[in-house]
N, C-alpha and C positions, 0 to 999 in steps of 0.2 A: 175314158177316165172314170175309177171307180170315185163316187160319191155319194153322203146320205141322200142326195135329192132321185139319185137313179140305180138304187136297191132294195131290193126286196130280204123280209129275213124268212130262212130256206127251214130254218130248224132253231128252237129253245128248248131247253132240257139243262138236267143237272147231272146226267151221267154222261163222265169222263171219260169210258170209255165207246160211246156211242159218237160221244163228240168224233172220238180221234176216227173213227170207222169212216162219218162221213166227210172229214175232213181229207182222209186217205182217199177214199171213192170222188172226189172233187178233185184232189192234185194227179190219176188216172186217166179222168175226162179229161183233164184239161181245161178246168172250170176255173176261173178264176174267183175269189172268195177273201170273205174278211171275217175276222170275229172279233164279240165281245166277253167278256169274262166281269161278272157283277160276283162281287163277295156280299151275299144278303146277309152276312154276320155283322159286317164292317160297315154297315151304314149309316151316318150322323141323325139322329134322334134326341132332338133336345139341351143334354147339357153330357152329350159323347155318343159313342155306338152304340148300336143295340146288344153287344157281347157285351159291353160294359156294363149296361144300366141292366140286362137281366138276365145275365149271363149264356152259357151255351148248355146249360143242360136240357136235354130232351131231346137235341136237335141232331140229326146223323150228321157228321162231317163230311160226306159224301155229295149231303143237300147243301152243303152251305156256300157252294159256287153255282151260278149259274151262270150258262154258256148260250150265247147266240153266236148262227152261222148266216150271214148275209154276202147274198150274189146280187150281180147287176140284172134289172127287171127285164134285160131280155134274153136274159140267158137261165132264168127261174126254172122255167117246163124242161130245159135239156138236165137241170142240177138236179128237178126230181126225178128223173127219170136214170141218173146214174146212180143214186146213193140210194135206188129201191133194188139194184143189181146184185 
């Protein structure tokens, strides 16, 4: 049974198409896996988000998701070793 008490997170990053790479090279293995998706735009700061209170300029669009990939802690060393394939 996958749960937060017995995973490990395999990969963080903000590039989507890296995510999908090793997302693809895990559903191969046969890895079983989960993720997260954090919008660092959208987060409550105060009195609304942080696009809100100071907007998005400056910021790539590409950065403003971040993605984690978490596998169960005993299947970590087989996940790195397929998504370095």
């Amino acid at each position: 049974m996958f749960t937060i008490f017995n995973s490990e997170s395999l990969w963080i990053g903000t590039d989507l198409k890296k995510f999908n790479e090793i997302r693809d090279a895990l559903d191969q293995a046969g890895i079983k896996y989960q993720y997260k998706v954090k919008d660092r735009m959208g987060e409550w700061s105060g009195r609304g988000t942080l696009r809100g209170s100071v907007g998005s300029a400056g910021n790539l669009s590409e950065q403003a998701k971040q993605y984690e990939i978490l596998v169960e802690k005993n299947a970590l060393e087989n996940a790195r070793v397929a998504i370095q394939k």
